[in-house]
C-alpha positions in Angstrom: 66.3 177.9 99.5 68.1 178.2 102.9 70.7 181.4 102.9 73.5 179.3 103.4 72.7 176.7 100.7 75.4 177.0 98.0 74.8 176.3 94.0 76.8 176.2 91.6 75.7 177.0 88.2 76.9 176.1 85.0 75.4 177.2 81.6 76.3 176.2 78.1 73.4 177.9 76.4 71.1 180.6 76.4 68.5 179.1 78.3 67.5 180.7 81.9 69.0 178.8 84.9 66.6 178.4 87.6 67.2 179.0 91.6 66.9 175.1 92.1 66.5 171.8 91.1 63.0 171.8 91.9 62.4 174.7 89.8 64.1 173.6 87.3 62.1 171.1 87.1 58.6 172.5 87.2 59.4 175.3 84.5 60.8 172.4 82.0 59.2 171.2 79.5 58.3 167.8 78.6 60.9 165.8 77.8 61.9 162.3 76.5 62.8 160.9 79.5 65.0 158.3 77.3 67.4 160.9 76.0 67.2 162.9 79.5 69.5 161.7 82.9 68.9 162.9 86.1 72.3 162.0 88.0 72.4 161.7 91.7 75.3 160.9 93.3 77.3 161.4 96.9 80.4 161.8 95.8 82.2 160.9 92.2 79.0 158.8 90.6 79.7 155.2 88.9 76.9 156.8 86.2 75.1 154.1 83.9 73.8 156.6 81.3 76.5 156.9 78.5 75.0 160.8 77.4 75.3 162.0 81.7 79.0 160.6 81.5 79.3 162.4 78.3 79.0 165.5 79.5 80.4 164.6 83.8 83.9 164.2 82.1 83.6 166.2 79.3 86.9 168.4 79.9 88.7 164.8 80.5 91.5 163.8 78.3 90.9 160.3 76.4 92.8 158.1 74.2 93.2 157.8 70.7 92.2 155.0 69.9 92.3 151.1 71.6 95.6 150.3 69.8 97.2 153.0 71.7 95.7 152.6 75.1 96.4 148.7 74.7 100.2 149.8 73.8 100.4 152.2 76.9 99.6 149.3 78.9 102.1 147.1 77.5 104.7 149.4 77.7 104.2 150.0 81.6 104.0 146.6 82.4 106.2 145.1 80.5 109.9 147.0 81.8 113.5 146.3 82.4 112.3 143.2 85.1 111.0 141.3 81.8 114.8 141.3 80.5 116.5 140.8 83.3 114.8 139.9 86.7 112.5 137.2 85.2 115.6 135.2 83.3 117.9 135.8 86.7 115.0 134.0 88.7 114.3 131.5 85.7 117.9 130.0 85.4 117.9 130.5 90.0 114.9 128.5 90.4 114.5 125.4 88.3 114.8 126.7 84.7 111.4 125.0 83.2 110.7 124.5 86.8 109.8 127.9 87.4 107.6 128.7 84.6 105.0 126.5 86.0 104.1 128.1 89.7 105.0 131.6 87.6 101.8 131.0 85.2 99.8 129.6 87.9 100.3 132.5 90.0 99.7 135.1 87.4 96.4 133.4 86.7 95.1 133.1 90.2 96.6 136.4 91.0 97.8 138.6 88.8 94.8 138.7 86.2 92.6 138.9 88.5 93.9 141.8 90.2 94.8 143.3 87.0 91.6 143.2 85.9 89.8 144.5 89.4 92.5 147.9 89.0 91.2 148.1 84.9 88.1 147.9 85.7 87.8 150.0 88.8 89.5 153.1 87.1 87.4 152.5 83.8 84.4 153.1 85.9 85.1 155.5 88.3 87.2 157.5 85.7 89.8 159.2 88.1 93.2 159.1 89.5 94.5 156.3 92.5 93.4 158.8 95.1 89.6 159.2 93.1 89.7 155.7 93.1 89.5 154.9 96.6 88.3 157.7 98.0 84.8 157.0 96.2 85.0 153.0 97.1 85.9 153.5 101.0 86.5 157.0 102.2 88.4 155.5 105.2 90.8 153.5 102.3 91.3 156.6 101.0 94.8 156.5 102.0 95.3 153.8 99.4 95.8 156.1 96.9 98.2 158.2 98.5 99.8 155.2 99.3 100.3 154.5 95.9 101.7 157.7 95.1 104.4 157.9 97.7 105.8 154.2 96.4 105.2 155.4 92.4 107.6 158.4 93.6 110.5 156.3 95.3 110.0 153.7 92.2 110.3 156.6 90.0 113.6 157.9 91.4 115.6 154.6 91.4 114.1 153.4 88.0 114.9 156.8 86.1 118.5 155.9 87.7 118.8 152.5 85.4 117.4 154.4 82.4 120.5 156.8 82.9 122.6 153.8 82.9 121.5 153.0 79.7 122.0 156.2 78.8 125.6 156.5 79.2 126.2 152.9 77.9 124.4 153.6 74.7 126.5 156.9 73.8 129.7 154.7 74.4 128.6 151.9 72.1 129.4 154.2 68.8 132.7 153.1 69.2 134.8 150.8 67.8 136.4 148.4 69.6 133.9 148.3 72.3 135.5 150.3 75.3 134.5 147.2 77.3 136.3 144.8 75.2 139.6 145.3 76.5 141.4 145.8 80.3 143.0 149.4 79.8 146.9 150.2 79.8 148.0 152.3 82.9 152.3 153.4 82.3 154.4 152.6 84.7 157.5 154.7 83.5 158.6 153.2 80.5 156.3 150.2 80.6 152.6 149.8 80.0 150.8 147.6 81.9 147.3 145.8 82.6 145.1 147.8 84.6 144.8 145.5 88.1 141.5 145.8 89.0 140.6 145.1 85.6 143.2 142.1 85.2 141.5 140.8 88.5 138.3 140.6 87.0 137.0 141.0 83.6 137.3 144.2 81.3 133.1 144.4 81.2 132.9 144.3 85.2 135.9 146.9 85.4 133.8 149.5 82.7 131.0 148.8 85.0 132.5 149.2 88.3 135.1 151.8 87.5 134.3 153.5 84.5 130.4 154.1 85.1 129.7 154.1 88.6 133.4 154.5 89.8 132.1 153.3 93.0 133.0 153.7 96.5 134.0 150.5 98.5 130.8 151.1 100.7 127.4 152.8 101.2 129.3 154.8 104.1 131.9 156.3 101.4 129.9 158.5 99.2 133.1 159.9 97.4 130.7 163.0 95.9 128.9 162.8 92.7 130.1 161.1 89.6 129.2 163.9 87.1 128.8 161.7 84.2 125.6 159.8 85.5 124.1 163.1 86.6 124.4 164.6 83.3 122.5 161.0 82.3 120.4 161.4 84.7 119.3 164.6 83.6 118.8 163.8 80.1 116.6 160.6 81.6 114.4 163.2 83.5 113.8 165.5 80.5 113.2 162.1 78.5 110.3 161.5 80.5 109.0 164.9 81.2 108.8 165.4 77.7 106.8 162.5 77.3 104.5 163.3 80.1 104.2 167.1 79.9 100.9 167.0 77.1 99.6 164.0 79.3 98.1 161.0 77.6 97.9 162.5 73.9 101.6 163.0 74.0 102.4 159.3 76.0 100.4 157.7 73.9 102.1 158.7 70.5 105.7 158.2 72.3 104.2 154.6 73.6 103.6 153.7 69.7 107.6 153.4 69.6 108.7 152.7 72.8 106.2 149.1 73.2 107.2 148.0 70.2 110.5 148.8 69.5 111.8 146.5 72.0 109.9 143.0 70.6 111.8 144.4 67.3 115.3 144.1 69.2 114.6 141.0 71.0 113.3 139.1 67.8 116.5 140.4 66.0 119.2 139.5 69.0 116.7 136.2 69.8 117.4 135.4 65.6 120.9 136.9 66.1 121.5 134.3 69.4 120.5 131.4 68.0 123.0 131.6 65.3 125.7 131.7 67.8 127.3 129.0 68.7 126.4 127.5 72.0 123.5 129.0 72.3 121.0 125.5 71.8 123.2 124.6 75.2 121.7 127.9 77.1 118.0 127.4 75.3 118.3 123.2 76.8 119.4 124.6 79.8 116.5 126.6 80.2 113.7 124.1 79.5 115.5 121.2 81.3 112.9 121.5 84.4 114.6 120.7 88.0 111.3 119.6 89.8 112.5 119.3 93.1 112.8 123.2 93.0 109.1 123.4 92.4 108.3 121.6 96.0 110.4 124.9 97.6 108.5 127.5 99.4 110.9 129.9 97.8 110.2 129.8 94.4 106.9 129.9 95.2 107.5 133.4 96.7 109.6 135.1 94.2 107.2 133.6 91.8 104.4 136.0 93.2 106.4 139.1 93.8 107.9 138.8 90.4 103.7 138.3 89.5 103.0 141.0 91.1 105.6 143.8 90.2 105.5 142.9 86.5 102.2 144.1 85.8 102.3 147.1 88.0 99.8 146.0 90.5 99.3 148.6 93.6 101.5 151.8 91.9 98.2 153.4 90.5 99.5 153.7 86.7 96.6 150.8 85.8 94.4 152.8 87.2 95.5 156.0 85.8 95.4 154.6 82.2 92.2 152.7 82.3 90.6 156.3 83.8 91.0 157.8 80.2 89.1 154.6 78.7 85.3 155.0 77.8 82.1 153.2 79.9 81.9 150.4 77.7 85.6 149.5 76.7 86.4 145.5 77.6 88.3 145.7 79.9 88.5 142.2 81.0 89.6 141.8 77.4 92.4 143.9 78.0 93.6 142.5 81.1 93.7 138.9 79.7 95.6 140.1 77.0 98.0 142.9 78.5 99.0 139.6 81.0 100.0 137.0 78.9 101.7 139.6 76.4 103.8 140.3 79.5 104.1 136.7 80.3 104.7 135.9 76.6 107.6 139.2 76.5 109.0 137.6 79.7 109.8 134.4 77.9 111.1 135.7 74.8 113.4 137.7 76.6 114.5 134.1 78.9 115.0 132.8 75.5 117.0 135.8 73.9 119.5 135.8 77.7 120.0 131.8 77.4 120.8 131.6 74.2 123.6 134.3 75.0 124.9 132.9 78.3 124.8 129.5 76.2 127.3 131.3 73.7 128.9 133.1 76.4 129.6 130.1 78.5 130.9 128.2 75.8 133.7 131.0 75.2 134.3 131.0 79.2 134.5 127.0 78.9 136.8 127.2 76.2 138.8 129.7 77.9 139.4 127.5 80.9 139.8 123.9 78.5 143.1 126.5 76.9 144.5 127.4 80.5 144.2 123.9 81.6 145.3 122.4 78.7 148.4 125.2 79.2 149.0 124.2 82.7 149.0 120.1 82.0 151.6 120.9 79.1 153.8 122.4 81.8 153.3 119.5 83.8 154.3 116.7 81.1 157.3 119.5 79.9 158.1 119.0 83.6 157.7 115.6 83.8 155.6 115.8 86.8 153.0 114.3 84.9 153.8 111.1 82.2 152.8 111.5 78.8 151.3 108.1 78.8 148.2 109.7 80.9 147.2 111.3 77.5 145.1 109.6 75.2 146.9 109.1 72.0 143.5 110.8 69.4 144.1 113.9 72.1 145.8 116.9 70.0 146.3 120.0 72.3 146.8 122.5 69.1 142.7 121.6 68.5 141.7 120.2 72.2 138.0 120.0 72.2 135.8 120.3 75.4 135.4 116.6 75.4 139.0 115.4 74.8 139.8 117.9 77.8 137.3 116.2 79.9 138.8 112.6 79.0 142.0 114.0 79.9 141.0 115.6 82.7 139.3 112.3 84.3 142.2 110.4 83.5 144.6 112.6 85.0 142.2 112.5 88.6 141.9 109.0 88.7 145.5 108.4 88.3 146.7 111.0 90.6 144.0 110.8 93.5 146.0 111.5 96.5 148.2 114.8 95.0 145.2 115.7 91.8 144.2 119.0 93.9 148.1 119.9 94.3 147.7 120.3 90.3 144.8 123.1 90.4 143.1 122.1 87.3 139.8 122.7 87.0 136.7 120.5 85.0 135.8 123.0 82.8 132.8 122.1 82.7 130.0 123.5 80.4 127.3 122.9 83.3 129.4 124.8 85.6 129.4 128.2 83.5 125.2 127.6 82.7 124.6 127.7 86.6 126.9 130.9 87.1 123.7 133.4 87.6 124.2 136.9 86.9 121.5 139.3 89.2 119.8 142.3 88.0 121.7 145.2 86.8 124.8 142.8 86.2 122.9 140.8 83.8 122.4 143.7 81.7 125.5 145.7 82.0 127.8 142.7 82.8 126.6 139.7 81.2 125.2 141.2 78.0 128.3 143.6 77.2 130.7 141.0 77.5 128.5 138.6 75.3 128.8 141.3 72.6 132.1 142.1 72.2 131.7 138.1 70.7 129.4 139.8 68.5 130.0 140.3 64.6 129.7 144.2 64.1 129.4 144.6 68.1 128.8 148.0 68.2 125.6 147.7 66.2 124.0 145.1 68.5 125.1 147.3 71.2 123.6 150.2 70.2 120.1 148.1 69.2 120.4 146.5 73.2 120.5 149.4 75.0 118.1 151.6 72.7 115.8 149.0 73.4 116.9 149.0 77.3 116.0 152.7 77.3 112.7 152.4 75.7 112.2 149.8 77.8 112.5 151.9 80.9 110.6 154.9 79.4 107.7 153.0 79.0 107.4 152.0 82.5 108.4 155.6 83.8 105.3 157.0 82.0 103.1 154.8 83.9 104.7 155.3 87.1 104.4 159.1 86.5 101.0 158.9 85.8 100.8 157.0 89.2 101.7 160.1 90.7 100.5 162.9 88.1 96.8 161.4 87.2 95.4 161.1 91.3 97.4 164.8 92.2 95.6 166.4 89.1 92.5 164.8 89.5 92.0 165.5 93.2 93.8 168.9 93.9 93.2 170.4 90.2 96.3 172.0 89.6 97.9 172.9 86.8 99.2 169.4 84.7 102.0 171.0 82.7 103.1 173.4 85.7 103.0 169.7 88.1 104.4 167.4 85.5 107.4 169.6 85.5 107.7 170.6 89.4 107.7 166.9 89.8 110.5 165.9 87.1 112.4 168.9 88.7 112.4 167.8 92.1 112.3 164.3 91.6 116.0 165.2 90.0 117.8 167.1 92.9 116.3 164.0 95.0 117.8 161.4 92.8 121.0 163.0 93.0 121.3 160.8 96.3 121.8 157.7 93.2 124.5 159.5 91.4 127.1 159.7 94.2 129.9 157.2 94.3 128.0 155.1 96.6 124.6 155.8 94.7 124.5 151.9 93.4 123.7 151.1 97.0 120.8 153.5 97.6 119.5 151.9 94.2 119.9 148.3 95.7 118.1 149.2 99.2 115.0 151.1 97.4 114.8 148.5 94.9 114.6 145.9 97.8 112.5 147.6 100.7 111.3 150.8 99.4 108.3 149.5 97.5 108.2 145.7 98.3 106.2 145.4 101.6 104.8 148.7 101.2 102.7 147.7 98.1 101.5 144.0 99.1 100.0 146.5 102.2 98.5 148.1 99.6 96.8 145.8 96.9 95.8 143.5 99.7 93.9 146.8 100.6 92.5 147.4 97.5 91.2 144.0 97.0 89.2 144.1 100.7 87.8 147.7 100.2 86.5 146.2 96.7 85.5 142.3 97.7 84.0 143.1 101.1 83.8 146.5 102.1 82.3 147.9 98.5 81.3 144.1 98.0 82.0 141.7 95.5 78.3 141.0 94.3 77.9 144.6 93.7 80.6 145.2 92.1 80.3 142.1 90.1 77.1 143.7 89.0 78.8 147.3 88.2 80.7 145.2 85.6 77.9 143.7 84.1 76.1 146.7 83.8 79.2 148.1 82.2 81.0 145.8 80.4 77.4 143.9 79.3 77.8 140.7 80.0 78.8 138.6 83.1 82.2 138.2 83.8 83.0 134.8 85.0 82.5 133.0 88.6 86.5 133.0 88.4 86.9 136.3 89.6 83.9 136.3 92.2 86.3 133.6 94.1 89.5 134.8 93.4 89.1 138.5 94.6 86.2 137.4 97.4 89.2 134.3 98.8 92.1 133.0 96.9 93.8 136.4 96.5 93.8 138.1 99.5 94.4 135.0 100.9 97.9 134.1 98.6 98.8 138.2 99.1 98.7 137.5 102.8 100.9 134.3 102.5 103.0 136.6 100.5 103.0 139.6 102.7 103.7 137.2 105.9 107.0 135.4 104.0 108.4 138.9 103.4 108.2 140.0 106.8 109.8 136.4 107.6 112.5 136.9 105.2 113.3 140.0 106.4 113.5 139.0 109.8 115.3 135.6 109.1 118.5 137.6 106.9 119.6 140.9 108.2 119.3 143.7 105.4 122.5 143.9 103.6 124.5 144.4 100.0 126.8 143.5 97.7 129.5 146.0 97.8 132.3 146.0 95.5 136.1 146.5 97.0 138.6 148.1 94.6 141.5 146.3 96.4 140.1 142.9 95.7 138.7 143.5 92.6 135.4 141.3 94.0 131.9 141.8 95.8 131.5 141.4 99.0 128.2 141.1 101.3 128.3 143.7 103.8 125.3 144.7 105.7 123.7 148.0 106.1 125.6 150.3 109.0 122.9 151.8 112.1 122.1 154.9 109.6 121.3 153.0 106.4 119.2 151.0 108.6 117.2 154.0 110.0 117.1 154.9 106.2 115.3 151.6 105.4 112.9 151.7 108.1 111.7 155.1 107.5 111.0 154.2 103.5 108.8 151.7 104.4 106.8 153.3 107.0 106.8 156.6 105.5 105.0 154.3 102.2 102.5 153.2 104.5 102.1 156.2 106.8 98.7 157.3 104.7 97.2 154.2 105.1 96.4 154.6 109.0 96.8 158.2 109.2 93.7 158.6 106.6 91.6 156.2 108.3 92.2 158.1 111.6 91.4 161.4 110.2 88.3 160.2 108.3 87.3 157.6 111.5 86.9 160.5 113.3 85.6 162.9 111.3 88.5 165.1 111.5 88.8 165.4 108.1 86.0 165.9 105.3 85.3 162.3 103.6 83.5 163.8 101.0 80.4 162.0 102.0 78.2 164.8 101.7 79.2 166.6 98.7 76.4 166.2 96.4 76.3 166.6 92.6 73.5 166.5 90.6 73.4 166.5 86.7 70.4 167.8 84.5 70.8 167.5 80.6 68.7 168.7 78.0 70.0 169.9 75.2 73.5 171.6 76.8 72.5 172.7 80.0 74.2 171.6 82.9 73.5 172.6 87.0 75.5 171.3 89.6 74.6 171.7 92.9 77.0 170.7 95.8 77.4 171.1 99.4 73.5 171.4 100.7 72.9 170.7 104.0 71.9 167.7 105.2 67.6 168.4 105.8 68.0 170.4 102.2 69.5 167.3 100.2 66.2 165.6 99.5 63.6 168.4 99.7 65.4 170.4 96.8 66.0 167.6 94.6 63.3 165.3 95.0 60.9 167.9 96.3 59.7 165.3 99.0 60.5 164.4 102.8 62.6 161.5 102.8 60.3 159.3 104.0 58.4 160.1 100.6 61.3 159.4 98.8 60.8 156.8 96.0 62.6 153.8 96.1 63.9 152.9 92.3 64.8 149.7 91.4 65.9 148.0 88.3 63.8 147.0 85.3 66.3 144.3 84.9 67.9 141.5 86.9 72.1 142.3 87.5 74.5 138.7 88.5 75.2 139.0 91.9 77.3 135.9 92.7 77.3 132.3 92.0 74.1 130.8 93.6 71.7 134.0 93.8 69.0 134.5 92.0 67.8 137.7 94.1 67.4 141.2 91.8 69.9 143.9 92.7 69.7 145.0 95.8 70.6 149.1 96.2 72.4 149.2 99.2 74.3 152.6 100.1 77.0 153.3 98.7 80.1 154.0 101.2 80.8 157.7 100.3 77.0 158.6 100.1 73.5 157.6 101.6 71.6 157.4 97.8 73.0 153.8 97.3 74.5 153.4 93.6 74.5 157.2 93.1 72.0 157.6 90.6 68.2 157.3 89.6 67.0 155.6 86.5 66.5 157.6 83.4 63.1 156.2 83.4 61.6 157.5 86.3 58.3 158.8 85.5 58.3 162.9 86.8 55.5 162.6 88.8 57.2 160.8 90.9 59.7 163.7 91.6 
């Protein structure tokens, strides 16, 4: 063996290790070459032999049991989007409407993708970074990538958990402190709080009393000490959960996916009792078609798609990569997205019904001012009494004598009716008021519940179930980041997990200033959206035609042991880069077309405002997306030209029998094949299958063993069968 040949040698019994392979081999034995496996691989090997993977990830944690890894899965994919994106774009875009592109979308795109991310970290068993590294060195950015947009999710997202947080401690209270505007004293006299008399007393405990925002991104009025101490406890939350890795997730996963289908069943029972609330659930499922000819909904159709089963942040992957050879993977991806789909509907159903309650009360609000200011008017006599229908009795005015009224009154009075500022009241009106993100949650919800029968209660249930919600996304998205660093880098997990929650803290302070609600609102919109379309359109080219789609088609037959349909052989090979590239060009279109900006909320008027982002914010904005997608180009570079190891010619070999193990890496190129194969290359026997793998719709050709990208012996390994005298 050449001097500066290096071997590694690893023994796990008593037996002598020999110099080399090829001694090895001669001093062995006979053996049963069934139970033997003889693993050959550039790079991390996509092994076939269930024993050699055995003992290749031996030290690698696994899960429990399916149940667990199938809840871990839910509870990353299904987040806080589920209850409160998803209805927000629901009641925008068509109601029914919008359910139908939605579906059709997830199936042509999201399962598909879904299940090319299961499957690839099922086989390849590693982190994001493992991942692409093996399938396309010069992708290996990918995974990095994915990392940098897990982080700047993770900061932001841990923010809304804090929220919860706070809102959740205040609900053991009695009345609600959000039910009321409070009394400031002016000298002798008590009065209504302005701001709050200008609004509502929910949007005033939001504004005020939570965030006490700033009038602008530009003000940042220090930090508000009560969200950091949330935000702290929302960081310990999830390092607690993390810092054992899966064994620990996965028990904390068993409460935290299902606790929320308990709450929404219970407020979903709870809201249908309410009255109003068959008006919100008609409102919902009366279909606007004309919205499903617009572009738009199409769009936010996909990204909704695409962010609600995590595609592109690497916690898939991470979770599959603890999964054995032969788990069903395509099993769990069909059922992980439509459980998602299915949890996004039951939460449309539980918000409708409660904006149908809560729009009734606002209705009926307005029908009693109205009603007031048209007694004025007859009291006045600026109006005649004989405009009133005689059944009309204004100490029980319904909805619909108010309406009657109301249209008698206009037609009457048409040239001076908008001199009387009445307004129609009308239920319609209230349904179409849409509430976005966080305000549908901490605006919408609270004030729906302080209509609530034991308030406090439901409260308490809603944001429980909002925090558990968030936790189980924030363990996926840290395992985003913790699985790939771990994997490739080797460091310590408990030592990392907790470096990471640390600093990931004093970043996120930046949320907790006055003016953090604004930082949320520009990472939420450009720190992670254009970044990772970049990034799973990337995946699904270094799998479909760089790594190849019949080959890979085959590595999942081999695996999962049977064929998976034609389906996905199309949609990863055409229809979804294509749609992701349709997706990724509107983005850039919208961004273009409307200037980045936010809704900033002004003390003095007591109302939002649109403002848009000042020259630094701007510079801000810019520098997240590009600093997202910085690995992408800068690993290709580096691994183009050759300035950086690929890994390409790092070679492991694996000999079992009994519980020995060798591993040899890092021979030089001319040593590779003579000291494992003990043959010149040209020698060098050429295995092929004793079976016939599916390679695509049409081809009946066998397997054909190409090279693989990150090594020059093809599929990485030899077949258990090969007779020794042949080696």
């Amino acid at each position: 063996m050449p001097k500066n040949s290096k071997v590694t040698q690893r023994e796990h019994s008593s037996e002598h290790v020999t110099e080399s392979v090829a001694d090895l081999l001669a001093h062995q034995e006979p053996v049963d070459y069934k139970r033997s496996v003889l693993n050959v691989t550039g790079g991390e090997a996509w092994d076939k032999q269930k024993e050699g993977e055995e003992d290749l990830d031996a030290e690698r944690p696994a899960w429990n049991s399916k149940l667990q890894y199938i809840l871990a899965q839910i509870g990353y994919s299904v987040g806080l989007g589920n209850v409160w994106r998803f209805p927000y774009l629901c009641q925008k875009n068509g109601g029914g409407a919008y359910l139908v592109p939605y579906l059709v979308l997830l199936i042509i795109i999201g399962l598909p993708l879904f299940f090319l991310e299961l499957a690839v970290g099922q086989r390849i068993r590693r982190g994001s970074i493992g991942v692409w590294n093996y399938i396309c060195p010069r992708l290996g950015g990918i995974g990095y990538a994915s990392c940098l947009v897990c982080f700047f999710v993770g900061l932001y997202y841990n923010v809304i958990i804090g929220w919860s947080i706070f809102y959740f401690f205040k609900s053991f209270q009695y009345p609600l402190p959000w039910s009321e505007c409070p009394l400031v004293k002016n000298g002798s006299v008590a009065i209504v709080e302005t701001e709050c008399e200008r609004s509502s007393a929910t949007t005033y405990f939001w504004y005020r009393e939570t965030l006490d925002i700033s009038n602008s991104i530009s003000e940042s009025g220090g930090l508000n000490w009560k969200m950091t101490l949330c935000l702290l406890v929302a960081w310990s939350l999830v390092g607690l959960a993390m810092i054992k890795g899966i064994q620990s997730s996965g028990k904390v996963m068993y409460f935290s996916s299902l606790f929320p289908y308990l709450v929404l069943v219970c407020f979903l029972v709870r809201g249908l009792l309410l009255r109003g609330a068959v008006d919100g659930i008609m409102h919902m499922f009366t279909p606007k078609l004309d919205k499903m000819l617009d572009p738009q909904v199409w769009r936010e159709a996909a990204t909704q798609v695409f962010f609600a089963l995590g595609l592109g942040f690497g916690g898939v992957i991470a979770f599959s990569s603890y999964n054995k050879q032969d788990n069903n993977c395509h099993f769990d991806a069909t059922l992980v997205s439509f459980i998602n789909f299915f949890t996004s509907v039951l939460a449309t159903l539980v918000v409708f019904a409660v904006l149908g309650f809560k729009a009734n009360i606002m209705n009926e609000k307005c029908v009693v001012e109205n009603a007031e200011k048209i007694l004025g008017y007859l009291n006045t006599n600026v109006l005649s009494h004989d405009l009133i229908p005689p059944h009309v009795n204004f100490s029980h005015l319904t909805a619909k004598d108010y309406n009657e009224m109301y249209r008698v009154i206009m037609t009457v009075k048409e040239g001076h009716f908008k001199e009387l500022g009445l307004d129609a009241c009308l239920l319609e009106d209230e349904l179409n008021k849409s509430v976005q993100g966080t305000g549908l949650a901490f605006i919408a919800f609270t004030e729906a519940m302080t209509h609530f029968p034991a308030s406090p209660f439901w409260s308490v249930m809603f944001f429980l179930m909002l925090i558990n919600l968030g936790l189980g996304s924030m363990i996926g998205t840290m395992s985003g980041i913790t699985t790939p660093i771990i994997d490739t880098f080797k460091v310590r997990k408990e030592v990392f997990t907790v470096g990471c929650c640390i600093f990931a803290f004093l970043v996120g302070l930046i949320f907790v200033q006055r003016s953090g609600n604004y930082f949320v609102t520009m990472f939420d919109d450009y720190s992670a959206t254009l970044p990772l379309t970049v990034v799973v359109i990337l995946e699904n080219i270094a799998v479909a035609w760089i790594y190849g789609t019949k080959k890979f088609m085959q590595e999942l037959t081999e695996m999962l042991g049977f064929r998976p349909y034609q389906f996905y052989y199309y949609t990863w090979k055409y229809v979804s880069p294509i749609c992701m590239a349709v997706l990724m060009t509107a983005s850039i279109i919208q961004l273009g077309v409307s200037p980045p900006g936010y809704s900033a909320w002004i003390r003095e008027e007591a109302a939002e405002k649109f403002l848009f982002y000042p020259a630094w914010a701007m510079a801000i904005l810019i520098s997240l997306i590009i600093l997202a997608s910085l690995p992408l180009p800068l690993v290709f570079i580096l691994r183009q030209f050759h300035l950086v190891s690929d890994g390409s010619n790092a070679l492991s070999v694996t000999y079992k029998k009994g519980r020995m193990m060798k591993d040899i890496s890092n021979l030089e190129d001319n040593d590779e094949t003579r000291f494992i194969l003990s043959k010149v290359p040209s020698e060098t026997p050429s295995p092929m299958p004793t079976h016939r793998s599916y390679l695509g719709p049409g081809s009946n050709s066998p397997m054909e063993m190409s090279s693989a990208p990150n090594g020059r012996y093809g599929s990485g390994y030899l077949l258990a069968s090969t007779p020794e005298s042949e080696l």
